[in-house]
MMTF fields as JSON, N, C-alpha, C and O atoms, coordinates in Angstrom:
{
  "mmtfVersion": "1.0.0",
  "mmtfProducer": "UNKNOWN",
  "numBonds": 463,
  "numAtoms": 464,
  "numGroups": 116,
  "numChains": 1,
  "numModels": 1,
  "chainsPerModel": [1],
  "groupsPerChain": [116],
  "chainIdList": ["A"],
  "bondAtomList": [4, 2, 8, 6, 12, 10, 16, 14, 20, 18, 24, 22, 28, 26, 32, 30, 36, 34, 40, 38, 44, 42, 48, 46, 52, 50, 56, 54, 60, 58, 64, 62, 68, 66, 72, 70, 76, 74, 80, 78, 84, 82, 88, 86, 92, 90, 96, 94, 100, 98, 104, 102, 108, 106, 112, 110, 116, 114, 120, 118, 124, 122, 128, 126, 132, 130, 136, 134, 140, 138, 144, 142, 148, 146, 152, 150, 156, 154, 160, 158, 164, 162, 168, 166, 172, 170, 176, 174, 180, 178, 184, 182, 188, 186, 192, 190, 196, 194, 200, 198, 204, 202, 208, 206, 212, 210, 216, 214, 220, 218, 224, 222, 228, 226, 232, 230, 236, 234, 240, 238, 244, 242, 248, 246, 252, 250, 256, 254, 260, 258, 264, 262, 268, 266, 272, 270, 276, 274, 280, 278, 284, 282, 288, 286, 292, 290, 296, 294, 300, 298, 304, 302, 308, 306, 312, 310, 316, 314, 320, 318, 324, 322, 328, 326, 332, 330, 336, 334, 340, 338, 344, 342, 348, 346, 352, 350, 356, 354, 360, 358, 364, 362, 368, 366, 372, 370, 376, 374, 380, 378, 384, 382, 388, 386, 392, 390, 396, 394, 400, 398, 404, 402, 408, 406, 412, 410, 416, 414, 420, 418, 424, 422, 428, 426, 432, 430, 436, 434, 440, 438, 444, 442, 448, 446, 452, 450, 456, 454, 460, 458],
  "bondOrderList": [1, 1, 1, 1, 1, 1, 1, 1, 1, 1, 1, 1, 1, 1, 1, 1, 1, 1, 1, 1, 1, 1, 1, 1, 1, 1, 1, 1, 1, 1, 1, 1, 1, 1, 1, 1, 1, 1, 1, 1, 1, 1, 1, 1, 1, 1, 1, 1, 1, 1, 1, 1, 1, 1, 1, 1, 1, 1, 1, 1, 1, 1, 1, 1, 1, 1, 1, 1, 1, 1, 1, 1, 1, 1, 1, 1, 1, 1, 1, 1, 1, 1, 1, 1, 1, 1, 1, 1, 1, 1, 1, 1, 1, 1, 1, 1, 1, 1, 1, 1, 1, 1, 1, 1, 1, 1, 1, 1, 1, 1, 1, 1, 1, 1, 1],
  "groupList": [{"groupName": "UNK", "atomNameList": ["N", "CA", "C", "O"], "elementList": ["N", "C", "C", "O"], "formalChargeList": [0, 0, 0, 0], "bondAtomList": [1, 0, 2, 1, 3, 2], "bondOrderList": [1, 1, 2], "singleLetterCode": "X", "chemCompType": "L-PEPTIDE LINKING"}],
  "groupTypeList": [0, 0, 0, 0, 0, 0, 0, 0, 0, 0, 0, 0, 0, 0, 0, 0, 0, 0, 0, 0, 0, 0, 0, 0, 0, 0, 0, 0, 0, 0, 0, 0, 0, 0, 0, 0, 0, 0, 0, 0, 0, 0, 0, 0, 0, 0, 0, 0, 0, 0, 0, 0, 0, 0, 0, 0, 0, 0, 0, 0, 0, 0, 0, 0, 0, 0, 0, 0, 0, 0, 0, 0, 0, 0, 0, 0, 0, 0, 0, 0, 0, 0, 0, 0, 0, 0, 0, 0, 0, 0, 0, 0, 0, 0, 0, 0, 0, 0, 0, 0, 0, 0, 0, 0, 0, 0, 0, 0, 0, 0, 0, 0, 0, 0, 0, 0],
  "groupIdList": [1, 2, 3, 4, 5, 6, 7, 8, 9, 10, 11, 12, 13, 14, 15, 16, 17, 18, 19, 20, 21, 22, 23, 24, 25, 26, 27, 28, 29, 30, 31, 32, 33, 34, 35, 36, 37, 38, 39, 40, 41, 42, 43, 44, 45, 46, 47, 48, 49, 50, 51, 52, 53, 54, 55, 56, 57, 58, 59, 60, 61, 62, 63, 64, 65, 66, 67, 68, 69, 70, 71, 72, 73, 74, 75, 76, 77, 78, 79, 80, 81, 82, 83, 84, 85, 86, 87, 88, 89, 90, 91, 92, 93, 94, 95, 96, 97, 98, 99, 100, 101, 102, 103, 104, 105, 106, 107, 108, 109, 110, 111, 112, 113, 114, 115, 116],
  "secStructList": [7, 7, 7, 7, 3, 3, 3, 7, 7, 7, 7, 1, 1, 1, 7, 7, 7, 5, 3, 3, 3, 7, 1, 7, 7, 1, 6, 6, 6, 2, 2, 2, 2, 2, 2, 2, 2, 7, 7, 1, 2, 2, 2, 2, 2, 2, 2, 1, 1, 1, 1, 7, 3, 3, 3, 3, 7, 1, 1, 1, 7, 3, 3, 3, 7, 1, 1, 1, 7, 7, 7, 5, 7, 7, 1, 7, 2, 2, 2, 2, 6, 1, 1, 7, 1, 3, 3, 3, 3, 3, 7, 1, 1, 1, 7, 1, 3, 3, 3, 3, 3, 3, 7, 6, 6, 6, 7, 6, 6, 7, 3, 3, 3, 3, 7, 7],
  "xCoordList": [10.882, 11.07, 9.806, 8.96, 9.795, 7.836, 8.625, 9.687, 7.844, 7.554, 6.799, 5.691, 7.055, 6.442, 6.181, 6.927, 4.827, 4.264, 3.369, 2.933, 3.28, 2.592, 0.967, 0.953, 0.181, -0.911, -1.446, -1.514, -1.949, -2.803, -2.834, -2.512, -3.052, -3.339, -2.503, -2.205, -2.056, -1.95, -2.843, -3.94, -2.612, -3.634, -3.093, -2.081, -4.262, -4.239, -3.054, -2.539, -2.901, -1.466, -0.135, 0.845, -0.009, 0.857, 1.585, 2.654, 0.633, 1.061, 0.978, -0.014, 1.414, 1.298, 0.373, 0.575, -0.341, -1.273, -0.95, -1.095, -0.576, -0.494, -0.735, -1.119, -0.716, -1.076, -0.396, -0.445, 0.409, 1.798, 0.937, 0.012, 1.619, 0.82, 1.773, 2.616, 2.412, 3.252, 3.604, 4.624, 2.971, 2.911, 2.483, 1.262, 3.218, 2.721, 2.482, 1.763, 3.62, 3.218, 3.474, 3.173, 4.121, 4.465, 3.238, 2.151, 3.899, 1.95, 1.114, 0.053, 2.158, 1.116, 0.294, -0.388, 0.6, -0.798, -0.765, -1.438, -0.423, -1.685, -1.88, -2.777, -1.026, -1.78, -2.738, -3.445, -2.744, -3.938, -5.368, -6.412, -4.886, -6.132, -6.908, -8.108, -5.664, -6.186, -7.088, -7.972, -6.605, -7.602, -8.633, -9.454, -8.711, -9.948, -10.863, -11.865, -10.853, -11.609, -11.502, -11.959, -10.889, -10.238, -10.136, -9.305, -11.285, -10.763, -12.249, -13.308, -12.168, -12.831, -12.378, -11.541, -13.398, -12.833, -13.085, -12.38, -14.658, -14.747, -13.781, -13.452, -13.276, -12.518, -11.023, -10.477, -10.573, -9.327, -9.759, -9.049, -10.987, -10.589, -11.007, -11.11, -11.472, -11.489, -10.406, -10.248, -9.771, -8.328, -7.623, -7.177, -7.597, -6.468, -7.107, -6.353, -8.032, -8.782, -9.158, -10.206, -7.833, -8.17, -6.162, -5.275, -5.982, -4.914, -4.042, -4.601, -2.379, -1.851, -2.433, -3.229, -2.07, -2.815, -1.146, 0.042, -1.791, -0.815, -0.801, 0.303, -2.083, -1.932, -3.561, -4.486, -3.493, -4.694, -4.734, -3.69, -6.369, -6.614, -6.448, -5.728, -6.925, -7.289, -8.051, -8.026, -9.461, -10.417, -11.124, -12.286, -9.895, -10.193, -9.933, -9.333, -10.439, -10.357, -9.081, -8.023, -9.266, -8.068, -7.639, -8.68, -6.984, -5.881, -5.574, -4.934, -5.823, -5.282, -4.292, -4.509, -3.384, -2.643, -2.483, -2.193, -2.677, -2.386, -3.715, -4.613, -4.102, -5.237, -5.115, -4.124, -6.338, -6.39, -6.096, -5.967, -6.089, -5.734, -4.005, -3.229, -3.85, -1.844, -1.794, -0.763, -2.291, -2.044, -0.637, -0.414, 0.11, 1.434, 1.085, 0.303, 1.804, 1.529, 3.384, 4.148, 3.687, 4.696, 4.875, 3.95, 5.943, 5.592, 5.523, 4.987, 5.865, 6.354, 6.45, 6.628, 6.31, 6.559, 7.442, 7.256, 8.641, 10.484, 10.012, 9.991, 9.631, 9.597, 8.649, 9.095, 6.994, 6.444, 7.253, 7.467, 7.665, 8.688, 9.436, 9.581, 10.086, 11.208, 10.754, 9.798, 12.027, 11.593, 10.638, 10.753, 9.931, 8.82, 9.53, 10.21, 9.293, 9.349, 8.665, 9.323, 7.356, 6.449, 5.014, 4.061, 5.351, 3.778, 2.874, 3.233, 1.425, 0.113, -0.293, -0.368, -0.526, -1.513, -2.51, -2.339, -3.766, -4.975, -4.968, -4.13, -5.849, -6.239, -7.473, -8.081, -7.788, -9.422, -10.288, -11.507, -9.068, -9.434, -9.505, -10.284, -8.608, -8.573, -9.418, -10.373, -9.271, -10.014, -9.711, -10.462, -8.027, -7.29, -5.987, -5.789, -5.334, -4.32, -3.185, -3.309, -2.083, -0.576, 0.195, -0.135, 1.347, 2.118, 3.573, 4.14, 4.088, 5.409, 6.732, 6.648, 7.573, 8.848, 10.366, 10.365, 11.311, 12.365, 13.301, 13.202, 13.791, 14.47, 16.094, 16.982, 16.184, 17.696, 19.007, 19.952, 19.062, 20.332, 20.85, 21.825, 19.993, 19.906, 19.926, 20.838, 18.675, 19.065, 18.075, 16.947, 18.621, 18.381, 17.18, 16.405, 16.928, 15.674, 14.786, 14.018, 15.077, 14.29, 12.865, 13.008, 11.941, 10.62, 10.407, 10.829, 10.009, 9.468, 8.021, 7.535, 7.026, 5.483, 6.129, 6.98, 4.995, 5.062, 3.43, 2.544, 3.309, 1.674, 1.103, 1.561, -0.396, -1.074, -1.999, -2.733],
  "yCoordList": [2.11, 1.61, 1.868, 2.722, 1.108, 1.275, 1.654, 1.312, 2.335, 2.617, 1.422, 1.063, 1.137, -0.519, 0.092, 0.917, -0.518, -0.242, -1.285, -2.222, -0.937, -2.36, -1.476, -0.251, -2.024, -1.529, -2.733, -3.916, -1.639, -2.929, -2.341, -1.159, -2.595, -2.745, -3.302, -4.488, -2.7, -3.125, -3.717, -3.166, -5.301, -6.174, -5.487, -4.788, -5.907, -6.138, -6.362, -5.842, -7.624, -8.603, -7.93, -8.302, -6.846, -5.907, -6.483, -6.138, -7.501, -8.056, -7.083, -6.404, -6.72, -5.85, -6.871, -8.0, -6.943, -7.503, -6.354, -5.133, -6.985, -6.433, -6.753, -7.923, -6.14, -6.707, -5.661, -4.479, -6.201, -5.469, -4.871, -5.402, -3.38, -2.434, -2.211, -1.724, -2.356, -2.667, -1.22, -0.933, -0.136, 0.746, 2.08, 2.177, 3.224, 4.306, 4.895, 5.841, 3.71, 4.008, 5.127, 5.225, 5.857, 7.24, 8.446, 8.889, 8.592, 9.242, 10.499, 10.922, 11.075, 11.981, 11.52, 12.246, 9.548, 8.8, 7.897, 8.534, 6.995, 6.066, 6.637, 6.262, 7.376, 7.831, 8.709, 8.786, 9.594, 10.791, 9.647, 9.633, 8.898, 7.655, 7.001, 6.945, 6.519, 5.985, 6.874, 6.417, 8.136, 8.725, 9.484, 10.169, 9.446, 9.74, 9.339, 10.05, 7.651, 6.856, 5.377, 4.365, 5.333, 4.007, 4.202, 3.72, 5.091, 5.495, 4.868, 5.45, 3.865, 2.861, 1.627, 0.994, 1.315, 0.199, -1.38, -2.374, -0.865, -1.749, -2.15, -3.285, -0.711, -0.267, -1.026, -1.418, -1.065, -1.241, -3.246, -3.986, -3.594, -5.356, -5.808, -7.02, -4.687, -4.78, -5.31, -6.29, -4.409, -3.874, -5.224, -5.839, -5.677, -6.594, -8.029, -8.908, -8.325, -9.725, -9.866, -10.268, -9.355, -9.688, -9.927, -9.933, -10.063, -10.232, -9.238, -8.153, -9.204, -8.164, -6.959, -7.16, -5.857, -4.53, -4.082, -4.045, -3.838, -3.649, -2.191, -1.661, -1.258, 0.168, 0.417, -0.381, 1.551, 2.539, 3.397, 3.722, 3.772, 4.506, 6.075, 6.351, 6.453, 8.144, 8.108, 8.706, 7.549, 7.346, 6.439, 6.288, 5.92, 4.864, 3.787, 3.148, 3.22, 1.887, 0.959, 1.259, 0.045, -0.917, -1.666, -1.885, -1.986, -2.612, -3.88, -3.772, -4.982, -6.11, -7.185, -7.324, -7.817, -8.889, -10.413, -10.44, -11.227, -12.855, -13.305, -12.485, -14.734, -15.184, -14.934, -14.733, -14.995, -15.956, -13.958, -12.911, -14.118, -13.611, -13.668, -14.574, -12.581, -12.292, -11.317, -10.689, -11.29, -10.78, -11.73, -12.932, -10.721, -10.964, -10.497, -9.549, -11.306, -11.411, -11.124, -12.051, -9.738, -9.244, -9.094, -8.636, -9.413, -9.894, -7.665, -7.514, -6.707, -5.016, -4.611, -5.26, -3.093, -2.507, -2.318, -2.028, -2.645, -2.618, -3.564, -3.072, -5.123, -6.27, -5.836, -5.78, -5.542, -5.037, -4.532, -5.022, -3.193, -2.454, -2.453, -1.677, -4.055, -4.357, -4.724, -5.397, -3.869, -4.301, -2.984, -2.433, -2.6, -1.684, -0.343, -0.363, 1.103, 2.64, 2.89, 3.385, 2.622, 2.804, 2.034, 1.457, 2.321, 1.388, 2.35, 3.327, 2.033, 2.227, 1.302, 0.076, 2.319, 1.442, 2.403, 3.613, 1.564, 1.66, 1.947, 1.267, 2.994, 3.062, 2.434, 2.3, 2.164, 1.785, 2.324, 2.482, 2.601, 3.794, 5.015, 5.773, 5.351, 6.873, 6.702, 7.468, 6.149, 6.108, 6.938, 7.696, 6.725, 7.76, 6.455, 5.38, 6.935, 6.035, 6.943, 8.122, 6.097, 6.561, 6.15, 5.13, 7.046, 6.64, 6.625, 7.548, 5.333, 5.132, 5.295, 4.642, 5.859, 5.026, 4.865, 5.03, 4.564, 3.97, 5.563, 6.405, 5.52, 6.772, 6.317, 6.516, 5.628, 4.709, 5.185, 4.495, 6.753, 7.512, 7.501, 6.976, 8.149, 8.425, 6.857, 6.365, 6.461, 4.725, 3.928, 4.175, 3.359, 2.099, 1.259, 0.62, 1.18, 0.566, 1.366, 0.956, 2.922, 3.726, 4.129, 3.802, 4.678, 4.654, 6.328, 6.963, 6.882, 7.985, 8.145, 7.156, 9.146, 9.012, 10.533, 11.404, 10.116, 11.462, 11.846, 11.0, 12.628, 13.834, 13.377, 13.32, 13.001, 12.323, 14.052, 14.181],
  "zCoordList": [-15.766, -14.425, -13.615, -13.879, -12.707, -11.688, -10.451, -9.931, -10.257, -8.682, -7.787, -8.184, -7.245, -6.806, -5.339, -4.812, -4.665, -3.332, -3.191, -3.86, -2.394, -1.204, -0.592, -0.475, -0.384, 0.509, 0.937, 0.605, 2.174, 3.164, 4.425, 4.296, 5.481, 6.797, 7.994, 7.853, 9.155, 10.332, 10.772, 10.863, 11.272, 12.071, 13.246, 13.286, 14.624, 15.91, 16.911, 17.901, 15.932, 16.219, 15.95, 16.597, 14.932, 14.614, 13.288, 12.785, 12.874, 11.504, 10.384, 10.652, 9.444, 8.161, 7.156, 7.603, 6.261, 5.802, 4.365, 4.428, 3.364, 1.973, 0.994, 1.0, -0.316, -1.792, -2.537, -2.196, -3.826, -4.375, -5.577, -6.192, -5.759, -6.733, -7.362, -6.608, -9.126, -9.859, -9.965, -9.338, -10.655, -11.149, -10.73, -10.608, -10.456, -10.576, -8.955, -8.632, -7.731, -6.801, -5.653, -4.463, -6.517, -5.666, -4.934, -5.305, -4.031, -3.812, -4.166, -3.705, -5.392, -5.575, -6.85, -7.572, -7.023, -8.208, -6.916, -6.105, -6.442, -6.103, -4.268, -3.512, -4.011, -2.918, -2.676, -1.672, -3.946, -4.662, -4.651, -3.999, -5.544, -6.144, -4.739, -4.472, -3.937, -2.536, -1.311, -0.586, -1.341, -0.345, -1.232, -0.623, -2.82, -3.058, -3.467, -3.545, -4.004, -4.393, -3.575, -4.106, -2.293, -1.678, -0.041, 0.728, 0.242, 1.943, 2.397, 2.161, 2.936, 3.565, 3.597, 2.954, 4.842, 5.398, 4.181, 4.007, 3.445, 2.259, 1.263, 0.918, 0.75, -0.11, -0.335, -1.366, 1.173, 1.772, 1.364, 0.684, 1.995, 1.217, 0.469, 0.278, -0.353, -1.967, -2.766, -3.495, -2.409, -2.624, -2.599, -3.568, -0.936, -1.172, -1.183, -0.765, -1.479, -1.536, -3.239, -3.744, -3.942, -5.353, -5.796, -4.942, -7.049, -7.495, -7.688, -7.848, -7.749, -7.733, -8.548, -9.465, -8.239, -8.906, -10.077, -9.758, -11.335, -11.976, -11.951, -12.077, -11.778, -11.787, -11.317, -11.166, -11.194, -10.651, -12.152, -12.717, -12.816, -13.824, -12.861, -11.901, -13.221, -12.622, -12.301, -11.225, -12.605, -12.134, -11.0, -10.622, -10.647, -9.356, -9.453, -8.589, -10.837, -11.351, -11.347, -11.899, -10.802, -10.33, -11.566, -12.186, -11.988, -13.046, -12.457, -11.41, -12.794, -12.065, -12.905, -14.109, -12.371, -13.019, -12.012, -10.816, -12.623, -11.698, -11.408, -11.603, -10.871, -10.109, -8.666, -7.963, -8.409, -7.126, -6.294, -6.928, -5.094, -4.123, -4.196, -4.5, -3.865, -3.517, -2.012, -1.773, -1.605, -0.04, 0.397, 0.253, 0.936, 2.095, 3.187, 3.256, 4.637, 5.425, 6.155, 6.426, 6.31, 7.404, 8.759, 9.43, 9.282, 10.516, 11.104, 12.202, 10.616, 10.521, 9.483, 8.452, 9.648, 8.578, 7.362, 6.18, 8.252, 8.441, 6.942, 5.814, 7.306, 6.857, 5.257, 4.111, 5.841, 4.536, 3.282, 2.173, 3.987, 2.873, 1.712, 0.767, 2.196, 2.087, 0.026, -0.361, -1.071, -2.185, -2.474, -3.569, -1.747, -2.421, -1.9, -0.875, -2.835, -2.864, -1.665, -0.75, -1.467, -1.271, -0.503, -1.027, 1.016, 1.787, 2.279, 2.936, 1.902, 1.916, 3.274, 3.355, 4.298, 5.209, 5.81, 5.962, 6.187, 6.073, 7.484, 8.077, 8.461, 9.505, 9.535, 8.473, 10.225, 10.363, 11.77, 11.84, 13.082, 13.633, 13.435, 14.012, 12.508, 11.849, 10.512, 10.39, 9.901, 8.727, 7.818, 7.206, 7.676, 6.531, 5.984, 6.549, 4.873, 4.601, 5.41, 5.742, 5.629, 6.09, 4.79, 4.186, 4.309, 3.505, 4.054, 4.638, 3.737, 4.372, 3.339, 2.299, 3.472, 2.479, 3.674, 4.894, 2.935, 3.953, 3.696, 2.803, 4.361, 4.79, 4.669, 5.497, 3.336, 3.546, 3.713, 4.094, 3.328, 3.362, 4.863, 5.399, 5.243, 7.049, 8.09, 8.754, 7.884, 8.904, 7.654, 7.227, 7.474, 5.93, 6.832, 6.119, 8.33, 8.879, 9.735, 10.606, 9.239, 9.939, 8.525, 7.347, 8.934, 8.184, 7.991, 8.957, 7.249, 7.001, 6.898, 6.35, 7.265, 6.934, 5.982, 6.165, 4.793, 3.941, 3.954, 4.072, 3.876, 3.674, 2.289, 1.148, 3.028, 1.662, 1.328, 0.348]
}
């Protein structure tokens, strides 16, 4: 079974901006992987200006599956989430990742941040 997560970015607009990571997305692997080989602003549209990510090596190295670009476009987080363990978003004023998951026991549309 995968751990399935999403990363990407809050736009301006308060749009969620993502690209789906198949494998391994719990954060002590791809959120370990993300703030130590993936914390920039480059990094971050690297990331999602390529095809779904099937996994992260240990070493940083991105794993990819599909053509073309797969970025989603959420109107919230709530929305991002939705389907995935696990959302990755990018500060670009802070210049750290946030890790999100849904908190479904308690309110099924309330959000949790967990410690990267």
């Amino acid at each position: 079974m995968s751990t399935r997560s999403a990363i990407g970015y809050k736009a301006a607009d308060g749009k969620v901006v993502t690209i789906y990571c198949h494998y391994d997305g719990y954060p002590k692997h791809v959120g370990k992987i993300l703030k130590e080989f993936h914390s920039s602003d480059e990094a971050l549209h690297t990331l999602i200006n390529g095809s779904h990510i099937r996994n992260f090596d240990n070493d940083g190295t991105v794993v990819r599956f599909g053509d073309g670009t797969s970025m989603e476009v959420s109107d919230n987080e709530i929305e991002a989430i939705y389907g995935y363990d696990y959302l990755y978003l990018w500060s670009f004023a802070e210049q750290k990742w946030t890790c999100l998951s849904r908190d479904g026991f308690v309110k099924p549309d309330a959000l949790m941040e967990i410690n990267l």
